[in-house]
C-alpha positions as CSV (number, residue, x, y, z in Angstrom):
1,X,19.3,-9.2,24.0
2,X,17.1,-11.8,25.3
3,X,14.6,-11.3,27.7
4,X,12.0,-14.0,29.8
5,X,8.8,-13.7,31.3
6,X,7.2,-16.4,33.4
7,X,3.7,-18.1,32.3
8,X,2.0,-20.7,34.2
9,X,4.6,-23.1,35.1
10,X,6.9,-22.3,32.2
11,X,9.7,-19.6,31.6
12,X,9.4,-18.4,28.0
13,X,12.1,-16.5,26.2
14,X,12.0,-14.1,23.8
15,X,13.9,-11.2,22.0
16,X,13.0,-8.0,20.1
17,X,13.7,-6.0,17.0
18,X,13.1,-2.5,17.3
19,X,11.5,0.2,19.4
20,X,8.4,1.3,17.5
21,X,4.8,2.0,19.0
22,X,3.1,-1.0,16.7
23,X,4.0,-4.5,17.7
24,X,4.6,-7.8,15.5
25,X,4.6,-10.9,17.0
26,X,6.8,-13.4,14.7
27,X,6.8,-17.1,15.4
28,X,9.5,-19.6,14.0
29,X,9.9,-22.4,12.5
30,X,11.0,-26.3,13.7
31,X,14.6,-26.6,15.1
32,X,15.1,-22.6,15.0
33,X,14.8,-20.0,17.5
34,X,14.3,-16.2,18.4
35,X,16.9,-15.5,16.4
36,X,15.2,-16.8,12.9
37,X,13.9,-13.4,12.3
38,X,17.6,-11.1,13.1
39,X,17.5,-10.4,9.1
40,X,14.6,-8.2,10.0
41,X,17.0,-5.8,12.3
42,X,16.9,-2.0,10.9
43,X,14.0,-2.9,8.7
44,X,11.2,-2.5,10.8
45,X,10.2,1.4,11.2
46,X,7.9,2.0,13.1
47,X,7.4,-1.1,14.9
48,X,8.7,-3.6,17.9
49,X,9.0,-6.9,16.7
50,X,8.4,-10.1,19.7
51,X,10.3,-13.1,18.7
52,X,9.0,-15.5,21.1
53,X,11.7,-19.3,21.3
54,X,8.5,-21.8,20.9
55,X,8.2,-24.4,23.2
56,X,11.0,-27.1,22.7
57,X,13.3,-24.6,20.9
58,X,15.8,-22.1,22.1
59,X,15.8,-21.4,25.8
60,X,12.6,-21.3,26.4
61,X,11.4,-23.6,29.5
62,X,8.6,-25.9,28.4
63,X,7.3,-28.0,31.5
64,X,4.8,-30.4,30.0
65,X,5.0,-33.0,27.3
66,X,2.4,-31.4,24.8
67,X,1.2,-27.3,23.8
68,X,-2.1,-26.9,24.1
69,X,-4.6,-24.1,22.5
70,X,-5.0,-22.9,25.6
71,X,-1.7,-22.5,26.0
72,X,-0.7,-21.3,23.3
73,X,-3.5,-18.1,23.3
74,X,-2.5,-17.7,26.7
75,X,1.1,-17.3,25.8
76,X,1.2,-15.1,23.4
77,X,-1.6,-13.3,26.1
78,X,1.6,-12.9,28.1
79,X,3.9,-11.6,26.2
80,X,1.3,-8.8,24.6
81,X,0.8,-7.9,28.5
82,X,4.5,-7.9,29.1
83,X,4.1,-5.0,26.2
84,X,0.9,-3.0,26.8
85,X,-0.2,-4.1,23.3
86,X,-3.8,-4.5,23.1
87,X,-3.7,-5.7,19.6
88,X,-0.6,-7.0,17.2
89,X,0.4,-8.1,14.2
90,X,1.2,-12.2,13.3
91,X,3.9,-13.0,11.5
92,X,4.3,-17.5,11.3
93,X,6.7,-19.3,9.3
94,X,6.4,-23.4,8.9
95,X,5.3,-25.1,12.3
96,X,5.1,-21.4,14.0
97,X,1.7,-21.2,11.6
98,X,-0.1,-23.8,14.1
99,X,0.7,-21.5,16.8
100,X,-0.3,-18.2,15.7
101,X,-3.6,-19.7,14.2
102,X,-4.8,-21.0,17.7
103,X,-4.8,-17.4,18.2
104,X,-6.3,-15.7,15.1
105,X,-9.4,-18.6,15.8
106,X,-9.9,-17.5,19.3
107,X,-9.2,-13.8,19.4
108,X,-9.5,-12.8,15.9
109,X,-10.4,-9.0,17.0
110,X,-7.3,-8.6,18.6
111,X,-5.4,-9.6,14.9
112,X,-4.5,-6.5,13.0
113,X,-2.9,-8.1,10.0
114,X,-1.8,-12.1,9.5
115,X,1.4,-13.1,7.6
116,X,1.9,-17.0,6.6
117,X,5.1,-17.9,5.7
118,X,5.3,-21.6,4.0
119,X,3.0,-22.7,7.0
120,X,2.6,-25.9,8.5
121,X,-0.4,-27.6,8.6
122,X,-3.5,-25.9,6.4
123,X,-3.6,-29.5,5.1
124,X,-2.4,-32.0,7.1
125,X,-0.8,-34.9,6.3
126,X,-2.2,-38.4,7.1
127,X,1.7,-39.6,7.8
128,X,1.7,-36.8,10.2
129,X,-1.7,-37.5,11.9
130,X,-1.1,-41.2,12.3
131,X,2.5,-40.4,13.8
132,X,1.6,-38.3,16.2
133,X,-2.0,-38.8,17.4
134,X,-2.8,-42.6,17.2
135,X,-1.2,-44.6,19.7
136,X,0.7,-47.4,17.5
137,X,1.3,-44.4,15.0
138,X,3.6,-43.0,17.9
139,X,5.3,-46.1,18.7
140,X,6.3,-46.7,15.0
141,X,7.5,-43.0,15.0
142,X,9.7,-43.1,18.1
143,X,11.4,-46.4,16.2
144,X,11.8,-44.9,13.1
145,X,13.3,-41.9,15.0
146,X,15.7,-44.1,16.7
147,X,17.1,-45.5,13.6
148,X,17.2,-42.8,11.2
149,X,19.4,-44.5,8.7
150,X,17.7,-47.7,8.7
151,X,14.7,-45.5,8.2
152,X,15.2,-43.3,5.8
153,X,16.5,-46.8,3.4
154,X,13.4,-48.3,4.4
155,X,11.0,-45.0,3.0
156,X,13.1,-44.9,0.2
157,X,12.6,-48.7,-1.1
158,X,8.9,-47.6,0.2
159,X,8.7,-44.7,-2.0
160,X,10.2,-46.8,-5.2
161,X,7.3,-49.6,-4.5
162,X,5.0,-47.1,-4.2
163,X,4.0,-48.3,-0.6
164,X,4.8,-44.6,0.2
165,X,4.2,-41.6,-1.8
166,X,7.0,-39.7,-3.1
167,X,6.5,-36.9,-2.2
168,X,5.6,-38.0,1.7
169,X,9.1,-40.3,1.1
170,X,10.6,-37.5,0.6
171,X,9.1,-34.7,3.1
172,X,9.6,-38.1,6.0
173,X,13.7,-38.6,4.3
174,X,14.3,-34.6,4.8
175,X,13.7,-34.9,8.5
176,X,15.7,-38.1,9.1
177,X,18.9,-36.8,8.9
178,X,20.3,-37.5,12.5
179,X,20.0,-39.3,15.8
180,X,19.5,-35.6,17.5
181,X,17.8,-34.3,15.1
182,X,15.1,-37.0,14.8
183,X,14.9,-36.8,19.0
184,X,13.9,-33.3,18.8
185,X,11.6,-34.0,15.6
186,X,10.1,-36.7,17.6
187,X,9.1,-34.5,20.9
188,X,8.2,-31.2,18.6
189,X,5.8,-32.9,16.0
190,X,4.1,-35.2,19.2
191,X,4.0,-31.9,21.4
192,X,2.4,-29.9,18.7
193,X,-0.4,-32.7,17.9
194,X,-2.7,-30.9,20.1
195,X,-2.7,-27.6,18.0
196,X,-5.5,-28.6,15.3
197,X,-5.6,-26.4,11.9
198,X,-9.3,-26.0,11.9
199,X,-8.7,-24.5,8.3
200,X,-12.2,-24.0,7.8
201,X,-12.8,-22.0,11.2
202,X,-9.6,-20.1,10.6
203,X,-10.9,-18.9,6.9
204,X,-13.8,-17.7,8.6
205,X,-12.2,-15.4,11.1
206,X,-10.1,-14.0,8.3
207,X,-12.9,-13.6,6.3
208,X,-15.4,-12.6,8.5
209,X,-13.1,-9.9,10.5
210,X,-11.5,-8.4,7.7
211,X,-7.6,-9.5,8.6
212,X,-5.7,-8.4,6.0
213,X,-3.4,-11.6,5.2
214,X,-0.3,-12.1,3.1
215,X,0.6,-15.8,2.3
216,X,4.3,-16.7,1.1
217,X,5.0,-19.6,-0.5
218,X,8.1,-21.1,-2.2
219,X,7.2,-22.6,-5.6
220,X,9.8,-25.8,-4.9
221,X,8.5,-26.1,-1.4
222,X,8.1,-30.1,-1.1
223,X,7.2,-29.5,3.2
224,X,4.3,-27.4,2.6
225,X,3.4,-27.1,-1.4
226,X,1.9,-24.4,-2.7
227,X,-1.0,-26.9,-3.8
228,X,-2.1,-27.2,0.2
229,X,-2.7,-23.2,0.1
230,X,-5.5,-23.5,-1.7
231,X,-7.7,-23.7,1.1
232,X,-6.5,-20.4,1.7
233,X,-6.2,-18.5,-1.6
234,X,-9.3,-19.8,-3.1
235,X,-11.7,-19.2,-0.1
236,X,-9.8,-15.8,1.0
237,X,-10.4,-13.1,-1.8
238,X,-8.4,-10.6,-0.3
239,X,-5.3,-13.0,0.0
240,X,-2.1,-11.4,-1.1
241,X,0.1,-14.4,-2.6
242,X,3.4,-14.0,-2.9
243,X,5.3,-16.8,-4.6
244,X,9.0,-17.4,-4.5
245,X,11.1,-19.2,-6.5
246,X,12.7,-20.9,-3.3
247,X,12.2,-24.3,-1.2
248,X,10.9,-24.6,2.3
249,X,13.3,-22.5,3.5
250,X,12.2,-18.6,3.2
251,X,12.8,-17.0,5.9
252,X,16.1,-14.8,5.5
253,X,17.2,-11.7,3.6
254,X,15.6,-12.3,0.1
255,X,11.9,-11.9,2.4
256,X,13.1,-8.2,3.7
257,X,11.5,-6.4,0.4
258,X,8.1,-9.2,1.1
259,X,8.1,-8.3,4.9
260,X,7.9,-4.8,4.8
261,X,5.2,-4.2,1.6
262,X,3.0,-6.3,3.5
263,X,3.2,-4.0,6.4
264,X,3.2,-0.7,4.1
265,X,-0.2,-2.3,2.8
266,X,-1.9,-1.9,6.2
């Protein structure tokens, strides 16, 4: 059953899975909602999992245009409030990876463990940057967004001159499959510009507070390749790398078995 809690302005919704005294708080990917992580139901002894719908997805009410860190920390302040927990867990898959990493940067002591599930952003991508933090950059996106199969022709003929790079031609083609689903793209990727990877800073925490951290990657992952993750698995010693031989798309049952050693590692 779903469940809402006010926070600032905003209504936020959220759900959980199961009734134990630890608490995981799991945060989706782009276009999904609380309901990403229901493969997770009767596999979770022991714990209460928080599935938060991120702002623009599911029926959570986001008032402003943009997230902010700010926000974000002070979200996921809320809903640890709404549950007495002092500390948590992270779980973040894709996009959800920007969000849980504000937090892990600002309030790393209250992180017990950190699970990364093909996230977004450890090395962003200059098409993304330009689109969504330089003025003309977003003005070229909302067109491209508006015609998404006039776009997706042009990026391929881009991609076969080599005026694009394959493997950008192909990450920007994936997205443009629809009218409303280039819409939604258009406000999530612009509304999550403020959330900055800081990769650097967030190694440090990890590092420097001891956060255990589990990092799943899917070895035909063209969104977020494993090649970005180095950043991560070189500079993190104590990174637990699990590779799959899947695409972007990992959350689901085949991650049960992955989900719950991580959490019998603690």
């Amino acid at each position: 059953m779903k469940r809402s809690i006010p926070f600032r302005q905003h209504i936020i919704s959220y759900k959980t899975i199961g009734c134990g005294p630890r608490f995981i708080l799991a945060m989706h990917g782009v276009g999904q909602d609380c309901s990403a992580y229901d493969f997770l139901e009767g596999s979770l002894d022991g714990y209460t999992l928080i599935v938060p719908d991120l702002p623009f997805h599911g029926d959570t009410q986001w008032r402003n245009a943009t997230v902010t860190e700010e926000d974000m920390t002070g979200l996921i302040h809320a809903l640890m409030q709404e549950h007495q927990a002092a500390k948590i867990h992270l779980v973040a898959y894709s996009i959800g990876a920007k969000a849980a990493g504000v937090f892990v940067r600002h309030e790393p002591d209250k992180v017990l463990s950190l699970m990364y599930i093909a996230p977004d952003g450890i090395k962003e991508r200059k098409v993304y940057v330009l689109a969504t933090r330089t003025f003309i950059g977003r003005l070229l996106f909302r067109a491209i967004c508006a015609f998404p199969a006039i776009s997706r022709l042009g990026i391929r003929i881009g991609g076969a001159l080599r005026l694009v790079k394959k493997t950008d031609a192909a990450f920007m083609t994936a997205m443009l499959k629809d009218r409303n689903r280039t819409a939604a793209l258009y406000r999530i990727w612009t509304g999550y510009s403020k959330l900055h990877s800081r990769t650097g800073e967030l190694v440090r925490q990890i590092r420097d507070y001891h956060i255990p951290f589990t990092l799943v990657t899917g070895n035909f992952d063209a969104i977020t390749p494993s090649r970005h993750m180095n950043a991560l698995t070189l500079a993190i010693s104590h990174t637990r790398h699990i590779a799959l031989p899947r695409a972007h798309n990992l959350l689901g049952k085949g991650l049960v078995i992955t989900f719950v050693n991580h959490f019998k590692s603690l």
